[in-house]
Biopython code that builds the backbone (N, CA, C, O; Angstrom):
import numpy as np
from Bio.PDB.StructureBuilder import StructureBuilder

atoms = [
    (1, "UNK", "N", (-12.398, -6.878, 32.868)),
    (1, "UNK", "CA", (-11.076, -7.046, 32.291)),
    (1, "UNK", "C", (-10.085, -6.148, 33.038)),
    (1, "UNK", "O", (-10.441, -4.976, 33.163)),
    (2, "UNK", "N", (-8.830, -6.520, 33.589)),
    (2, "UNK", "CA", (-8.091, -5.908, 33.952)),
    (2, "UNK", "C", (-7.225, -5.358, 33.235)),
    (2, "UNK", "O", (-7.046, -5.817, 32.107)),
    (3, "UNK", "N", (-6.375, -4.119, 33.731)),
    (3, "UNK", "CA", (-5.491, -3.403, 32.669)),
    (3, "UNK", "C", (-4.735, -3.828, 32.209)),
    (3, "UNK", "O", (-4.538, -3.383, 31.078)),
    (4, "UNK", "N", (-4.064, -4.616, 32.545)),
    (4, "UNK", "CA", (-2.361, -5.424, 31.606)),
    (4, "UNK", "C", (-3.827, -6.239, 30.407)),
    (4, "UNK", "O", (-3.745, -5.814, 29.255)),
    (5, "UNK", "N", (-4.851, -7.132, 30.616)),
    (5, "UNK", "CA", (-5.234, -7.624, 29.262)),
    (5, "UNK", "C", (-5.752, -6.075, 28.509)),
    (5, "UNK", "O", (-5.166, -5.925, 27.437)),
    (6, "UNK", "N", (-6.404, -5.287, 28.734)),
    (6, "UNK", "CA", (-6.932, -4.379, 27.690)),
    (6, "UNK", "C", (-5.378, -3.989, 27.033)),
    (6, "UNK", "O", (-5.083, -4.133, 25.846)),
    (7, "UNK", "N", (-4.347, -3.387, 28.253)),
    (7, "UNK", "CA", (-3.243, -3.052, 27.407)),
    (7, "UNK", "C", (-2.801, -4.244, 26.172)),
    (7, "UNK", "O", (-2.329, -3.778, 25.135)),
    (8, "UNK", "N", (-2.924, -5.499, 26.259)),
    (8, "UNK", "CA", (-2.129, -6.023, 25.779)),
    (8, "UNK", "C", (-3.403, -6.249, 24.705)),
    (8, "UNK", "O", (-3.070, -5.777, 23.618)),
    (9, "UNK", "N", (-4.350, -6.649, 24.675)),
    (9, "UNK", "CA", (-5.471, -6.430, 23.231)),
    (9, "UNK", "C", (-5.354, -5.175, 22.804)),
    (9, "UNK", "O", (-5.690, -5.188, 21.620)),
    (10, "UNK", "N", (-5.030, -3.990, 23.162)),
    (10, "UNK", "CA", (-4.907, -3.055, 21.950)),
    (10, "UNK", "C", (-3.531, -3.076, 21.525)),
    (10, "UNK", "O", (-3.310, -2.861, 20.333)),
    (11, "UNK", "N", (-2.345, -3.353, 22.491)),
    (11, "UNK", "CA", (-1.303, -3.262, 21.589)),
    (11, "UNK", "C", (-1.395, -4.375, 20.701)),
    (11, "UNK", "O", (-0.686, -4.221, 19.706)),
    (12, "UNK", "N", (-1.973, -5.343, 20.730)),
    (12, "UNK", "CA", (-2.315, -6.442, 19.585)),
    (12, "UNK", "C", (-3.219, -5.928, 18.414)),
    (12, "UNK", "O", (-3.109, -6.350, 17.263)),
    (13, "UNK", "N", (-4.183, -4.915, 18.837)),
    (13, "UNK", "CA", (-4.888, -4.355, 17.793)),
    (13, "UNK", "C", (-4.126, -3.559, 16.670)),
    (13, "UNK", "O", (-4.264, -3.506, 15.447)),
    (14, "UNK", "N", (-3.296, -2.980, 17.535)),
    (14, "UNK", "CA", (-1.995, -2.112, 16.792)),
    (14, "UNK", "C", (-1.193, -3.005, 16.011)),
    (14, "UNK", "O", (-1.056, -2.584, 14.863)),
    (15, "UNK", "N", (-0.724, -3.891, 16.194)),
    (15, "UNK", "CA", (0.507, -4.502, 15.583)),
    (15, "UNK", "C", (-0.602, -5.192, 14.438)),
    (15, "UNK", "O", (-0.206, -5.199, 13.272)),
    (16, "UNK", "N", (-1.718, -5.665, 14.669)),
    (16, "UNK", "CA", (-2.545, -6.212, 13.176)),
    (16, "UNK", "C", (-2.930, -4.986, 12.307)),
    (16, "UNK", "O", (-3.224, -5.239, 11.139)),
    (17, "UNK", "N", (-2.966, -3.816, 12.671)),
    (17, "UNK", "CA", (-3.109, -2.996, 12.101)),
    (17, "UNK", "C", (-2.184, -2.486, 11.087)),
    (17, "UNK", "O", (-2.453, -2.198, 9.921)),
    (18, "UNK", "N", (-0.550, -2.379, 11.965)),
    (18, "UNK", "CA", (0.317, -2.349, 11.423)),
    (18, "UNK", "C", (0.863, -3.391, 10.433)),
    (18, "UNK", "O", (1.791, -3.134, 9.667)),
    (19, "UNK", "N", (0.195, -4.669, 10.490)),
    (19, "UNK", "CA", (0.488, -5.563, 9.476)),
    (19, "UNK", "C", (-0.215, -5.274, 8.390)),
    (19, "UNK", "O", (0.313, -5.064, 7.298)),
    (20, "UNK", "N", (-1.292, -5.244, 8.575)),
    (20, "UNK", "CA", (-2.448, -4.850, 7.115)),
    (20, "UNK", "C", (-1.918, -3.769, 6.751)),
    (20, "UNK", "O", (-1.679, -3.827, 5.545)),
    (21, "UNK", "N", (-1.536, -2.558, 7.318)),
    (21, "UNK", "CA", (-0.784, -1.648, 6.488)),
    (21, "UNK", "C", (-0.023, -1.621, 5.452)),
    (21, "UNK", "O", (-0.041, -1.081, 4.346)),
    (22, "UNK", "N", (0.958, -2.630, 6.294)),
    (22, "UNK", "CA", (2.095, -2.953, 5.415)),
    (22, "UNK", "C", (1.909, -3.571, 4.727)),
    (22, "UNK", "O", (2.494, -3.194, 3.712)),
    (23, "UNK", "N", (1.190, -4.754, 4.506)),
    (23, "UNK", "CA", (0.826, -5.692, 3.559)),
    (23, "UNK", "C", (0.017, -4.789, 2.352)),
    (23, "UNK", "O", (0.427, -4.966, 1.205)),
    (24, "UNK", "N", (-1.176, -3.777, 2.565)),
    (24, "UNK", "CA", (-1.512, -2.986, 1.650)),
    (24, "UNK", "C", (-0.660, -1.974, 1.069)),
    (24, "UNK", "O", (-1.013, -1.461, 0.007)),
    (25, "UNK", "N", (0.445, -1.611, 1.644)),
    (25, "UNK", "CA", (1.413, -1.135, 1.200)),
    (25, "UNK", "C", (2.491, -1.526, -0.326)),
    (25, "UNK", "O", (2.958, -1.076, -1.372)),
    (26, "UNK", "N", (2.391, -2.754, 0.604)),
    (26, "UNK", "CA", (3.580, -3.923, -0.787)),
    (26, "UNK", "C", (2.550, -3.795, -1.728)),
    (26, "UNK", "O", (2.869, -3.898, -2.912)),
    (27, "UNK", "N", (1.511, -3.613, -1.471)),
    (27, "UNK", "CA", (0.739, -4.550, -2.917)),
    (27, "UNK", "C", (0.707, -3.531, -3.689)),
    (27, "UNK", "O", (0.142, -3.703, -4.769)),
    (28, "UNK", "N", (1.419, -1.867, -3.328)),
    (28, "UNK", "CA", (1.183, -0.251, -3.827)),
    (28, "UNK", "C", (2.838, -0.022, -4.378)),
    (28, "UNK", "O", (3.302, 0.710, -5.251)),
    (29, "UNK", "N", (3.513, -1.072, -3.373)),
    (29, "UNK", "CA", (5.021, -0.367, -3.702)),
    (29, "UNK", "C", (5.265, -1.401, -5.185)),
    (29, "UNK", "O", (4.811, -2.535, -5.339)),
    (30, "UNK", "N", (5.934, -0.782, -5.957)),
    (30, "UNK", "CA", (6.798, -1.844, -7.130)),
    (30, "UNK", "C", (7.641, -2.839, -6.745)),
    (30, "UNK", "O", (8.562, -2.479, -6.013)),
    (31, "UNK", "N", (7.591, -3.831, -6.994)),
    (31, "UNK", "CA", (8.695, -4.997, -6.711)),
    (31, "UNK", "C", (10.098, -4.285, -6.477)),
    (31, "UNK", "O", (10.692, -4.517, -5.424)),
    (32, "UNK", "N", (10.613, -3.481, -7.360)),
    (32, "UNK", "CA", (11.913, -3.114, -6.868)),
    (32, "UNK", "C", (12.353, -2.476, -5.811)),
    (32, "UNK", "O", (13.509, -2.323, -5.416)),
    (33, "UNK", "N", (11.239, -2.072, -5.328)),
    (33, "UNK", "CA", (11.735, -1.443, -3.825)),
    (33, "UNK", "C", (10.762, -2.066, -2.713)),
    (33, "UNK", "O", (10.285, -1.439, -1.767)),
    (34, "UNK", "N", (10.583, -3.275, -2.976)),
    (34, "UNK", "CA", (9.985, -4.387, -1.772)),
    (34, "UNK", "C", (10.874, -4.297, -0.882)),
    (34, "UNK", "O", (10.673, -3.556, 0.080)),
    (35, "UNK", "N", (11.972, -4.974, -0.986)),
    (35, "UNK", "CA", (13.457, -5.418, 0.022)),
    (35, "UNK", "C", (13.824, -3.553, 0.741)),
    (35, "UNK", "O", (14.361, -3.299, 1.819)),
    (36, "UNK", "N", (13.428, -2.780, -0.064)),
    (36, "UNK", "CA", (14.279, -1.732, 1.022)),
    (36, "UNK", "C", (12.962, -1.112, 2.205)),
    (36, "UNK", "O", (13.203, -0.493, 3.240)),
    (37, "UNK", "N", (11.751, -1.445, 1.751)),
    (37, "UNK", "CA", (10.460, -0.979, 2.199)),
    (37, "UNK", "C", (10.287, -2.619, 3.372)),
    (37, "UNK", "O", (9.679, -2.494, 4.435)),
    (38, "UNK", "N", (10.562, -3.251, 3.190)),
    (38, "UNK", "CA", (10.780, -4.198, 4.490)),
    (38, "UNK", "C", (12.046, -3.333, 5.399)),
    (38, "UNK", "O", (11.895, -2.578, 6.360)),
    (39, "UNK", "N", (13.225, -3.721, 4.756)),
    (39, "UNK", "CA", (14.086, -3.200, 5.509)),
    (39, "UNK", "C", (13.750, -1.923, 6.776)),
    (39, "UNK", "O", (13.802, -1.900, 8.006)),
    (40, "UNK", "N", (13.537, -1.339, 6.136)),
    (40, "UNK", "CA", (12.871, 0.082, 6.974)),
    (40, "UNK", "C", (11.993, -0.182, 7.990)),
    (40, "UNK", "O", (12.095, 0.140, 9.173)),
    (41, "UNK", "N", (10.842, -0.991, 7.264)),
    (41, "UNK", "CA", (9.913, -1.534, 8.055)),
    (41, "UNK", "C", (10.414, -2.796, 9.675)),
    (41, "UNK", "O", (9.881, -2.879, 10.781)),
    (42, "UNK", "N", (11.339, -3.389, 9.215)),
    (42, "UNK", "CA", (11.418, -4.022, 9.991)),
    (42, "UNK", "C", (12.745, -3.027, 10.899)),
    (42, "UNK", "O", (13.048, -3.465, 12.009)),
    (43, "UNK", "N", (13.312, -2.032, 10.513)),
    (43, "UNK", "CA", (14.283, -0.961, 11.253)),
    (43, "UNK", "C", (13.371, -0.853, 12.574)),
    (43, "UNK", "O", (13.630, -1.194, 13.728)),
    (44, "UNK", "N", (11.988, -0.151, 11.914)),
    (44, "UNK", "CA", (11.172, 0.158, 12.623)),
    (44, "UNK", "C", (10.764, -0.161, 13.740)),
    (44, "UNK", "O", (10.816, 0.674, 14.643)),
    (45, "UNK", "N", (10.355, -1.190, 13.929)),
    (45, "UNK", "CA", (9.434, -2.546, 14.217)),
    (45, "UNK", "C", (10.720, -2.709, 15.323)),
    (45, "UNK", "O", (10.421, -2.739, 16.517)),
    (46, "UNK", "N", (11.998, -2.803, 14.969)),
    (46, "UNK", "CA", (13.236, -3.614, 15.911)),
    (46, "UNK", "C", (12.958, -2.311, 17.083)),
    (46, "UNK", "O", (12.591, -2.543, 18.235)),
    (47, "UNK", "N", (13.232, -0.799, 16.491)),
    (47, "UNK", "CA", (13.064, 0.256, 16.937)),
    (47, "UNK", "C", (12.038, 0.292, 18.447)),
    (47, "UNK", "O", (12.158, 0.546, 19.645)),
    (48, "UNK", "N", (11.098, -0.101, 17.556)),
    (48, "UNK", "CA", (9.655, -0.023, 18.976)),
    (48, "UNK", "C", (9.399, -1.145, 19.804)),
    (48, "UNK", "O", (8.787, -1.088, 20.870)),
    (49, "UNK", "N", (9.869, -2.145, 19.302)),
    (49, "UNK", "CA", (9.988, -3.628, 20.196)),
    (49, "UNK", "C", (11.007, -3.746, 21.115)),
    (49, "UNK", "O", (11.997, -4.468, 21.001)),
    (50, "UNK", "N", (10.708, -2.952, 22.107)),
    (50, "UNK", "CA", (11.458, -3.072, 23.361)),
    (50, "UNK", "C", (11.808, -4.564, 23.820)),
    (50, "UNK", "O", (12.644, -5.411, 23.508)),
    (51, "UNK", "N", (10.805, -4.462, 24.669)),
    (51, "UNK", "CA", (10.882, -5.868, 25.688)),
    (51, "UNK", "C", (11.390, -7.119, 24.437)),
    (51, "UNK", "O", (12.302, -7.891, 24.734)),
    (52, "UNK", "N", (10.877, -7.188, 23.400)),
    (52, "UNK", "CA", (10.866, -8.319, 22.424)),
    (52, "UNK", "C", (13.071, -8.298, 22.250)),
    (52, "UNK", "O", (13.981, -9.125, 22.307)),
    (53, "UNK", "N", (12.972, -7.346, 22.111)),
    (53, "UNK", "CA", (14.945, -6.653, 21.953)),
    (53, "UNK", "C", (15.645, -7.357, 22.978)),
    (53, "UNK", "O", (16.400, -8.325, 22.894)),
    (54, "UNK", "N", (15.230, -6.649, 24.030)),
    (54, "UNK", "CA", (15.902, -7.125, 25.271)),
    (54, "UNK", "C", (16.383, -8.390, 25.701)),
    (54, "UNK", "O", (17.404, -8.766, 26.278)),
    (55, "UNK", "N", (15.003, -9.137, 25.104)),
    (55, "UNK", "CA", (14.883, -10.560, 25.018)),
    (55, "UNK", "C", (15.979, -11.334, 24.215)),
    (55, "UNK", "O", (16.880, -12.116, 24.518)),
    (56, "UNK", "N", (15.444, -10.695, 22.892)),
    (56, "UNK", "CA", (16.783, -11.382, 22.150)),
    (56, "UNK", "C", (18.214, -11.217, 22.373)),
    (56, "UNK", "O", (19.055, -12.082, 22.131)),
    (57, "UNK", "N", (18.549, -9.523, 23.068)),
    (57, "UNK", "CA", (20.024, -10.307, 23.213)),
    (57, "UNK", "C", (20.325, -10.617, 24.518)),
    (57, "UNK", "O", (21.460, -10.742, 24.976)),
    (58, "UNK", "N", (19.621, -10.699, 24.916)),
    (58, "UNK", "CA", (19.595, -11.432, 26.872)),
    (58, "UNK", "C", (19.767, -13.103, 26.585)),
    (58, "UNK", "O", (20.494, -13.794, 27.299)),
    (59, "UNK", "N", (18.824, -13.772, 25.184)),
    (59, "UNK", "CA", (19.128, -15.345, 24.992)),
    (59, "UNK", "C", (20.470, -14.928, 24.151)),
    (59, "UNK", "O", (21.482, -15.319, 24.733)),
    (60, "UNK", "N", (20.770, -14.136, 22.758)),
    (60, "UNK", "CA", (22.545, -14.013, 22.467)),
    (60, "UNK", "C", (23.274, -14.490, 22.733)),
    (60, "UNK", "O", (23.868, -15.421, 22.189)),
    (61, "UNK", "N", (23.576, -13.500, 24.510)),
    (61, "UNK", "CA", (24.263, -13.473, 25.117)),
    (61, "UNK", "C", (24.317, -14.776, 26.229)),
    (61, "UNK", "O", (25.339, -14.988, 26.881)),
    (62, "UNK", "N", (23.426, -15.389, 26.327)),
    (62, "UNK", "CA", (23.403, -16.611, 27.055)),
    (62, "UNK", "C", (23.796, -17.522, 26.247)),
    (62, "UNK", "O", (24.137, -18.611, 26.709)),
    (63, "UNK", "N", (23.841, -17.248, 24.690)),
    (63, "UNK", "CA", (24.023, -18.675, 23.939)),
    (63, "UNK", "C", (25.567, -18.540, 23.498)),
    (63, "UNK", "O", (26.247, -19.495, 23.122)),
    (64, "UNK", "N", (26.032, -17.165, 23.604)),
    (64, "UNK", "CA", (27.586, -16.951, 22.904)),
    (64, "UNK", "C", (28.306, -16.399, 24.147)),
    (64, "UNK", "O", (29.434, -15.915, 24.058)),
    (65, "UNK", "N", (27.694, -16.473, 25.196)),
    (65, "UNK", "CA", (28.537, -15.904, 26.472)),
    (65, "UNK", "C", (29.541, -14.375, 26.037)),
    (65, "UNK", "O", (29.084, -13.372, 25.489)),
    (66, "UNK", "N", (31.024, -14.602, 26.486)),
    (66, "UNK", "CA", (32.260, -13.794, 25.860)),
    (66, "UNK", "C", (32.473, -13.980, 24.564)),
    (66, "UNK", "O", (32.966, -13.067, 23.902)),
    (67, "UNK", "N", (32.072, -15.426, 23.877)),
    (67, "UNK", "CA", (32.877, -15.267, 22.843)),
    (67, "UNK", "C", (32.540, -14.242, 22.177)),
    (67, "UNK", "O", (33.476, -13.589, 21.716)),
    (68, "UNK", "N", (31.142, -13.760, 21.904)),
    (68, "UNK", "CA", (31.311, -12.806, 20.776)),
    (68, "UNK", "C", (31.204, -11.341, 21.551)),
    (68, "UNK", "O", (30.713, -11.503, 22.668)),
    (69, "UNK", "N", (31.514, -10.014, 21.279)),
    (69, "UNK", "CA", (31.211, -8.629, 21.469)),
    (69, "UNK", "C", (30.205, -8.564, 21.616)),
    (69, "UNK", "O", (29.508, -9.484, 21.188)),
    (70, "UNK", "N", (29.547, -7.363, 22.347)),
    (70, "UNK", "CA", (28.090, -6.793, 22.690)),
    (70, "UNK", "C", (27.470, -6.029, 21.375)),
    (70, "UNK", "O", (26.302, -5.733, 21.122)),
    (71, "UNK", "N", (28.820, -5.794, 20.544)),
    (71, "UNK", "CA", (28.195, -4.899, 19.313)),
    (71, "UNK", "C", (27.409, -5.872, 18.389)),
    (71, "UNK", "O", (26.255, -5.819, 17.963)),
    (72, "UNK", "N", (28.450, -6.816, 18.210)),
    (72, "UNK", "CA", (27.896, -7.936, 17.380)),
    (72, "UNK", "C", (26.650, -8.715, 17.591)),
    (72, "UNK", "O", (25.848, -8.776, 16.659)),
    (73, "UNK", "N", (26.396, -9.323, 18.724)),
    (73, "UNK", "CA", (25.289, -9.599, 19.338)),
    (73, "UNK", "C", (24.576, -8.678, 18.751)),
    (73, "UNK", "O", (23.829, -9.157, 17.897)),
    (74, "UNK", "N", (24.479, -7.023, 18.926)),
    (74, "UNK", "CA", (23.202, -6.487, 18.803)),
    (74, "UNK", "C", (22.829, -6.138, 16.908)),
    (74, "UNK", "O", (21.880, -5.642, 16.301)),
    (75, "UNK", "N", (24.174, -6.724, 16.517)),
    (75, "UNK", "CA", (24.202, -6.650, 14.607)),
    (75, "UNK", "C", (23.382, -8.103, 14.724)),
    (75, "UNK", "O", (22.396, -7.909, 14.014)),
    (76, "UNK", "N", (23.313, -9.108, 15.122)),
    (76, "UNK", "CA", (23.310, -10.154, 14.734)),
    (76, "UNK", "C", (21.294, -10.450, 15.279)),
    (76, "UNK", "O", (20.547, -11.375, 14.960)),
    (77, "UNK", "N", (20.994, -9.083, 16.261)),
    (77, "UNK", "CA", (19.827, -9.528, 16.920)),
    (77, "UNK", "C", (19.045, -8.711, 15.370)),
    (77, "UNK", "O", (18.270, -9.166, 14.528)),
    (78, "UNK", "N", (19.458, -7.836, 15.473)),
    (78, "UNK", "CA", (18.729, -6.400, 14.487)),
    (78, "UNK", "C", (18.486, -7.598, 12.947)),
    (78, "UNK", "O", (17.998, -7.168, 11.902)),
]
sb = StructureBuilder()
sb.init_structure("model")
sb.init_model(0)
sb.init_chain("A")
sb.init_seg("    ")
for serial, (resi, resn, name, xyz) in enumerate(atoms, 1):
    if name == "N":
        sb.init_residue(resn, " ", resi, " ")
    sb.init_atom(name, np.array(xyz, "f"), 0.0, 1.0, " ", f" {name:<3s}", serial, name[0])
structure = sb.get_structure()
């Protein structure tokens, strides 16, 4: 196995990991603070997902050209 697949099976090991977390998490948190315990969670997640980021406002910006701001784009990727 070469290094880009091992890298990319453990960062896959990680992110299922990080799902079962979270999923055992909700089932610990109370319904009323589901929506802010995503929120965070997915803060997170936008946070460490580089390349996945980049991506999105690289298509954005290909799909709204000038019309819209760079700020907005990156409100609208988040």
């Amino acid at each position: 196995m070469d290094k880009k697949k091992i890298r990319k099976s453990i960062g896959r090991f990680f992110g299922w990991l990080a799902l079962m977390s979270c999923y055992w998490a909700l089932k610990l948190v109370p319904m009323r603070y589901t929506y802010t315990f995503a929120r965070k969670v997915s803060s997170l997640g936008y946070m460490l997902a580089r390349k996945h980021r980049r991506v999105a406002l690289d298509n954005l910006s290909l799909a709204f050209g000038r019309e819209k701001p760079k700020e907005e784009l990156e409100q609208i990727a988040d």
